[in-house]
C-alpha positions as CSV (number, residue, x, y, z in Angstrom):
1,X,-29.6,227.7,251.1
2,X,-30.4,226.2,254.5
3,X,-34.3,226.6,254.6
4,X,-34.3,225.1,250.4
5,X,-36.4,221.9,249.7
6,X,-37.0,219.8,247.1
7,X,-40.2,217.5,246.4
8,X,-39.6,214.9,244.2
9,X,-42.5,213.6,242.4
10,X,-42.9,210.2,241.5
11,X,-46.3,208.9,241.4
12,X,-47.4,208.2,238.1
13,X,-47.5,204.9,236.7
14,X,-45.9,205.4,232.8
15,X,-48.4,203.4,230.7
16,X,-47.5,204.3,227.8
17,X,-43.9,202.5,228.6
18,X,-45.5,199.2,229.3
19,X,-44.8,196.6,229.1
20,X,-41.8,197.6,231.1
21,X,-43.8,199.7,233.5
22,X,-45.6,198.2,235.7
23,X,-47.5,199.6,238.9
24,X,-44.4,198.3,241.2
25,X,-41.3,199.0,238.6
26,X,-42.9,202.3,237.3
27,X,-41.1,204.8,234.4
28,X,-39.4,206.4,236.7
29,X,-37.6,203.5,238.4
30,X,-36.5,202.0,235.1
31,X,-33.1,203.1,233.4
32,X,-34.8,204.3,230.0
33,X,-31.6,205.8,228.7
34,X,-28.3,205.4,230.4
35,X,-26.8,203.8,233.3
36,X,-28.7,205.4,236.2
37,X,-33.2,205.2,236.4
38,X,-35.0,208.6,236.1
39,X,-35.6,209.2,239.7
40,X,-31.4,208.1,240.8
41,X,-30.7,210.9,237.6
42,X,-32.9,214.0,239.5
43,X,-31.7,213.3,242.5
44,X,-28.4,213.7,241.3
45,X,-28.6,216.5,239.4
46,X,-30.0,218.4,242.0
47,X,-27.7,217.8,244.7
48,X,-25.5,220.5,244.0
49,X,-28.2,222.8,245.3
50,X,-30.4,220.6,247.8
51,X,-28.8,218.0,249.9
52,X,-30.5,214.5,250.3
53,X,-31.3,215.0,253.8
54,X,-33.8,217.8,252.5
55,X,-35.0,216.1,249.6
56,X,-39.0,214.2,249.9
57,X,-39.8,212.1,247.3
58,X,-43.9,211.9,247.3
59,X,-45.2,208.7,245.4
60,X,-47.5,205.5,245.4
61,X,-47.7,202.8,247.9
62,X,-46.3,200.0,245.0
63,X,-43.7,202.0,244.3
64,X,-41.8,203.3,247.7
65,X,-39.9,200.4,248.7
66,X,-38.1,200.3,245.2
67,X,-37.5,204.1,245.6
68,X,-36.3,203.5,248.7
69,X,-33.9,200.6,247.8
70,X,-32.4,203.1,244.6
71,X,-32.2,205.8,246.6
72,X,-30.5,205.0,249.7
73,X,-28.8,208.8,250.5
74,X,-32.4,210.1,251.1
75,X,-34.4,209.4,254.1
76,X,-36.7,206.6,253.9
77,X,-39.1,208.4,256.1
78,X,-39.0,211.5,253.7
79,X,-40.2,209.0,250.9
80,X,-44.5,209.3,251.6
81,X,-46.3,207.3,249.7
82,X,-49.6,209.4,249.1
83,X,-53.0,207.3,250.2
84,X,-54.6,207.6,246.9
85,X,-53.9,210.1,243.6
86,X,-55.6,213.3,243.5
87,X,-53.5,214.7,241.4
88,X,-50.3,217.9,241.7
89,X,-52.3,219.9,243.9
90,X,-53.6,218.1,246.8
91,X,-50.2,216.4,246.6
92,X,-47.8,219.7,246.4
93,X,-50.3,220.9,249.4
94,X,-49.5,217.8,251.0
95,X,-45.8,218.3,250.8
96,X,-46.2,222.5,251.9
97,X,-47.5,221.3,255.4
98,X,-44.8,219.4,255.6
99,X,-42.4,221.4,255.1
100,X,-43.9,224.4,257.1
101,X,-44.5,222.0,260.2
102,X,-40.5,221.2,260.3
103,X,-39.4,224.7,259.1
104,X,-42.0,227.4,259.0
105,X,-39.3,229.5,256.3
106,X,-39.2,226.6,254.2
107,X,-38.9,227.3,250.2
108,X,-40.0,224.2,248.3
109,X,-39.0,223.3,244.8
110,X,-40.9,221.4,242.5
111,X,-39.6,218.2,240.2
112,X,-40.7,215.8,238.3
113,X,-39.2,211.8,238.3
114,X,-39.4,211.0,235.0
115,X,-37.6,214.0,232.8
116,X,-34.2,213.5,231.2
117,X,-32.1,216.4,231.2
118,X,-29.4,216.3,229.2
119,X,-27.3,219.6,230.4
120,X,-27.3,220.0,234.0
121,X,-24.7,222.5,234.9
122,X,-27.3,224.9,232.8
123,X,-30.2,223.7,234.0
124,X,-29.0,224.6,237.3
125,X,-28.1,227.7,236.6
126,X,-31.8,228.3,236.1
127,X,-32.6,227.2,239.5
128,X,-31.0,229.5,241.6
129,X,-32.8,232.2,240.3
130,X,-35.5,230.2,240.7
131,X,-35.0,229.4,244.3
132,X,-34.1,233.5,244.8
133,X,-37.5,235.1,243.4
134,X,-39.5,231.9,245.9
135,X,-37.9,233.8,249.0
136,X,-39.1,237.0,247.8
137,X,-43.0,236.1,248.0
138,X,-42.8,235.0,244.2
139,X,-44.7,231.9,243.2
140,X,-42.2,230.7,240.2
141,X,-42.5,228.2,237.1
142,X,-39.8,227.1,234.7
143,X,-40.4,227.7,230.8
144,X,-38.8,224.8,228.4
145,X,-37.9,226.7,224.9
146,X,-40.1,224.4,222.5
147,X,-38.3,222.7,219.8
148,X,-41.3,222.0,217.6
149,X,-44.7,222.3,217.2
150,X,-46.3,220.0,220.3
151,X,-49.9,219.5,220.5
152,X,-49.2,217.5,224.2
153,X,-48.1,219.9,226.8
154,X,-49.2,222.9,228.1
155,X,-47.9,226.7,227.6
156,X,-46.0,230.0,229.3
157,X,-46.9,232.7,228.1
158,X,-44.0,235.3,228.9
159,X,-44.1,239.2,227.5
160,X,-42.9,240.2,224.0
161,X,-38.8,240.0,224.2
162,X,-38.1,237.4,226.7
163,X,-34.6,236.0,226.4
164,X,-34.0,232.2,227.0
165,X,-31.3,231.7,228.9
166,X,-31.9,235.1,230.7
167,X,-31.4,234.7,235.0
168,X,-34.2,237.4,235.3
169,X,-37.7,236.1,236.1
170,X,-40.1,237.6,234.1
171,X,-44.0,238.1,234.9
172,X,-46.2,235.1,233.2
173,X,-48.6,236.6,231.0
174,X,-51.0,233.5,230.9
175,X,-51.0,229.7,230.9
176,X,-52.1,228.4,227.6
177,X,-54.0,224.8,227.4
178,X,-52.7,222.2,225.3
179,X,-53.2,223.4,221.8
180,X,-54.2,222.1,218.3
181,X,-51.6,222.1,216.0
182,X,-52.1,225.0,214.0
183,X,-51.8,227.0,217.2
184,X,-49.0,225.3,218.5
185,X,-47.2,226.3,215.0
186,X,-48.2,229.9,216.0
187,X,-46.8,229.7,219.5
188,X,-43.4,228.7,218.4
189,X,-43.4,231.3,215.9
190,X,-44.0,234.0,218.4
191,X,-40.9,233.0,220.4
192,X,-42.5,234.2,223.5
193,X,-44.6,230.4,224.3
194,X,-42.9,228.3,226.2
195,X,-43.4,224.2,227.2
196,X,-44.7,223.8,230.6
197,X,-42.6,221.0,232.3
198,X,-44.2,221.5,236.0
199,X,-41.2,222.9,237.6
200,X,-42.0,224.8,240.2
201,X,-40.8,227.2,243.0
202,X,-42.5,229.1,246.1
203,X,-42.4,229.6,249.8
204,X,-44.8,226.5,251.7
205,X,-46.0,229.3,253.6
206,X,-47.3,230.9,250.3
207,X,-48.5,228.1,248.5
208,X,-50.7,226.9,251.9
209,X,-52.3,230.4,251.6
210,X,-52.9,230.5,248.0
211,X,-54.9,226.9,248.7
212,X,-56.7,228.5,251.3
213,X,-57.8,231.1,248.9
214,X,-58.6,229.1,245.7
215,X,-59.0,225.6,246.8
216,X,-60.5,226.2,250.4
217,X,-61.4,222.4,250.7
218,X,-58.5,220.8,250.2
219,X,-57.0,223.4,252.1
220,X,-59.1,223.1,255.1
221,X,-58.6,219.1,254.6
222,X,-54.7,219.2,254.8
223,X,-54.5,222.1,257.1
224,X,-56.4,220.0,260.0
225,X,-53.7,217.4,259.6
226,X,-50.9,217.0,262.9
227,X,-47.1,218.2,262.0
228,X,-44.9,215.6,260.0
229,X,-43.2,214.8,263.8
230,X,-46.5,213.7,265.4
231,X,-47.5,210.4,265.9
232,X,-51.0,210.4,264.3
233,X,-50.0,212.4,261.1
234,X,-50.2,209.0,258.9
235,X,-53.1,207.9,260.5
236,X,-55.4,211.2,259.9
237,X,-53.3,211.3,256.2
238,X,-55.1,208.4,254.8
239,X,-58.7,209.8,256.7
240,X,-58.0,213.2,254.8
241,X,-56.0,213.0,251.5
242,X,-58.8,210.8,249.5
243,X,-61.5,213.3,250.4
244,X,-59.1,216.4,248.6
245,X,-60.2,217.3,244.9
246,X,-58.3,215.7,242.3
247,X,-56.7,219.0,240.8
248,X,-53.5,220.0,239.0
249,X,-52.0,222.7,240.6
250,X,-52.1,224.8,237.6
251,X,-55.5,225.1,237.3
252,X,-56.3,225.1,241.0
253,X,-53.4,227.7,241.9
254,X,-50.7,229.4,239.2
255,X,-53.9,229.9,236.6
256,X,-56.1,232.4,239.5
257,X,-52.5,234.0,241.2
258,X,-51.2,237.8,240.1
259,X,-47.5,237.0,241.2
260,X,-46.2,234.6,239.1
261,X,-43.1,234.9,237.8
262,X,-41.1,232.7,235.1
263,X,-37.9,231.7,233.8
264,X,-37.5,231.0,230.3
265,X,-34.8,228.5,229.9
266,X,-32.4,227.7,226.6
267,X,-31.4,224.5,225.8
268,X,-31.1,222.7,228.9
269,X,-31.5,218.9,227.0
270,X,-35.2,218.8,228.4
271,X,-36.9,216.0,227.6
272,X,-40.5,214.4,229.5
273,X,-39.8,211.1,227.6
274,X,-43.4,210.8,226.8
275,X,-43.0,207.8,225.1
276,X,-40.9,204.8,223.4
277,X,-40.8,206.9,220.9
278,X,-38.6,210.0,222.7
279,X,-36.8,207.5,223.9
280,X,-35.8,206.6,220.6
281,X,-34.8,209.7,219.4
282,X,-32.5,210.3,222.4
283,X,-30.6,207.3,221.7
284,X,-28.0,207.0,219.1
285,X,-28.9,204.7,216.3
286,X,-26.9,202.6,213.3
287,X,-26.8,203.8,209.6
288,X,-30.5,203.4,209.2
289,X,-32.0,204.8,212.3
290,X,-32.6,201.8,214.1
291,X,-31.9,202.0,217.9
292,X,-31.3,198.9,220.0
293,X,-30.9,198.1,223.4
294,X,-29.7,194.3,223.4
295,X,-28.4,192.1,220.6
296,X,-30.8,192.7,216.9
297,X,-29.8,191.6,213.4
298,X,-31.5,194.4,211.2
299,X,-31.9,193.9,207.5
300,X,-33.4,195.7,205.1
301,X,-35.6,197.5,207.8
302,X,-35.2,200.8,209.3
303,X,-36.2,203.1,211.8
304,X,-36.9,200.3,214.4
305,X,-36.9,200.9,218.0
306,X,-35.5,197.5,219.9
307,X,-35.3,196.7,223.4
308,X,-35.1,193.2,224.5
309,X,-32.6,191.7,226.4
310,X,-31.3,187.9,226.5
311,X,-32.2,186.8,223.0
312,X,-31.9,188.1,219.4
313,X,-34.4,189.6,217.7
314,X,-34.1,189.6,214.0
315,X,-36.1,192.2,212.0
316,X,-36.5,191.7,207.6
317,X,-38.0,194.1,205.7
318,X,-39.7,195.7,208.4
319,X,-39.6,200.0,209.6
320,X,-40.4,202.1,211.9
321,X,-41.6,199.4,214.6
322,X,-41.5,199.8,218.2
323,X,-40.3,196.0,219.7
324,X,-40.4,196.0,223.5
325,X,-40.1,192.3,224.5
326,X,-40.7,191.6,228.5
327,X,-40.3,187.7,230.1
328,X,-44.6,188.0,230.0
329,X,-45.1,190.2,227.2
330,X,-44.2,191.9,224.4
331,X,-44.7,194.7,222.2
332,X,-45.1,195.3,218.8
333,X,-46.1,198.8,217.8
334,X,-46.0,201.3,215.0
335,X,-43.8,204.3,215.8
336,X,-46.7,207.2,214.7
337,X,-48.7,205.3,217.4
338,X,-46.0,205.7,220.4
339,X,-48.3,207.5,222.6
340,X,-51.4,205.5,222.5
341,X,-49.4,202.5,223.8
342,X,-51.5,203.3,227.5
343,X,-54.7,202.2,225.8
344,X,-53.6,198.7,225.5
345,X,-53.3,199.3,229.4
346,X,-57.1,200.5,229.8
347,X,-57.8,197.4,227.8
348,X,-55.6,195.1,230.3
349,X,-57.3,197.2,233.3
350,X,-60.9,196.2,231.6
351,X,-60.3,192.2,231.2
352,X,-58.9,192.5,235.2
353,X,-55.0,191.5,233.8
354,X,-53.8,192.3,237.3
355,X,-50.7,190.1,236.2
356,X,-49.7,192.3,233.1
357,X,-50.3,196.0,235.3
């Protein structure tokens, strides 16, 4: 639909994929599975519905030129790189006013950089619907059907019966916070709790005055700003975005608001690639569940994960290792232990390894 955009969000900085992410070559500019990076793949899976020319991509400042350079259908001027991080909601806001200063009917979707979905003719199917209850006034989130147990993300919590798969939004009974396993084993058994991947859907005109109504700082703060089109909008950006709180838009917005819908999707090949890890177990591996991207001679060892191109890397009597080797560093990890590899980035943060961030 003509008045349909889509914010692309790519700000985070993926530690836990060092040592190939780095502040300026960031997860989602890196080609973790497949041919194409993360951010080239959402772009392209969502141009059946929103054309480039309305896509924004909202990121950091090392990161927009290389955005820029992969993605060369959008705009450069509708790639922003935010001031500072303050987190979904500032930023969404951010994007809202936007939006609502070029096209006060504007209905804003909501997407992640750094997801790989697997089965996008379905996931798209999901969208429309999506897109249809956000012109109605409804302020709409995706559900991802949980597969296991998972301790890491948040929860939807739809009404007794929901169908996945089903085009009909359905009204969100709660959000649930990350949970401990035993409750996460309880959610899934339910069938009604549903993974929270941050997909979401709503008028800019709606979202703008749900800020001014829970978050009435930051909404005051982004509110003041000129329209996209004026000439001091970048200058009274970086005066106004670092003084916004640094909230998720969950808690500051969808958590407090009576009309929110969902959709509870099936198996669309969701996946947040949380970590080496994930990335593991989307690739295909050889008889003993090693994965390698390069050249590796394997033996007697199994369950490896392997990337490191350019050399060899030989592995004897060794399993379930994570091997990530870089031209200044390399990793050696323990598989159970994929996603505290962003420690040893606090650590490199702490001894001021500017090089190695």
């Amino acid at each position: 639909m003509a008045h349909d955009y889509g914010l692309i969000l790519a700000g985070g900085r993926g530690t836990r994929f060092w040592p190939r992410s780095r502040r300026h070559r960031s997860k989602q500019v890196l080609n973790v599975i497949g041919e194409r990076t993360l951010i080239q793949a959402t772009v392209e899976r969502l141009r059946p519905l929103i054309p480039p020319e309305r896509m924004w991509v909202l990121t950091s400042h090392p990161l927009r030129d290389e955005i820029i350079r992969q993605l060369p259908e959008v705009p450069r001027e509708q790639v922003l790189a935010e001031p500072v991080q303050r987190n979904t909601a500032p930023a969404i806001g951010l994007a809202a006013h936007i939006f609502h200063s070029i096209d006060p009917d504007a209905v804003m979707g909501v997407f992640p950089s750094d997801h790989v979905i697997t089965r996008p003719a379905r996931y798209r199917r999901m969208l429309r619907p999506a897109f249809r209850a956000a012109r109605e006034g409804k302020l709409v989130v995706l559900g991802i059907q949980p597969r296991h147990p998972e301790t890491g993300f948040g929860y939807i919590e739809f009404p007794k019966g929901v169908d996945p798969g089903s085009t009909t939004p359905r009204p969100v009974v709660q959000f649930r916070e990350k949970p401990d396993l035993a409750t996460a084993r309880r959610y899934v058994r339910a069938g009604r709790f549903y993974w929270n991947a941050g997909m979401f859907f709503w008028r800019a005109s709606i979202l703008l005055d749900a800020l001014r109504r829970y978050l009435p700082k930051t909404a005051t703060l982004l509110s003041a700003l000129p329209g996209f089109r004026d000439r001091r909008f970048f200058t009274e950006l970086e005066r106004a975005f670092p003084l916004c709180e640094n909230i998720s838009v969950d808690y500051a917005v969808l958590e407090k608001s009576s009309n929110v819908v969902g959709l509870a999707c099936d198996d669309i090949g969701w996946s947040d690639v949380g970590s080496w890890e994930a990335v593991r177990e989307l690739l295909p591996g050889d008889k003993d569940g090693n994965v390698v991207r390069g050249e590796a001679l394997c033996q007697s060892s199994r369950g490896n994960y392997i990337d490191a191109q350019g050399k060899l890397v030989a592995l004897l009597g060794v399993n379930d290792l994570i091997v990530v080797d870089t031209p200044d560093a390399l990793l050696v990890a323990d598989r159970r232990r994929a996603q505290q590899v962003g420690e040893l980035v606090k650590i490199l943060e702490q001894r001021r390894r500017n090089d190695l961030l």
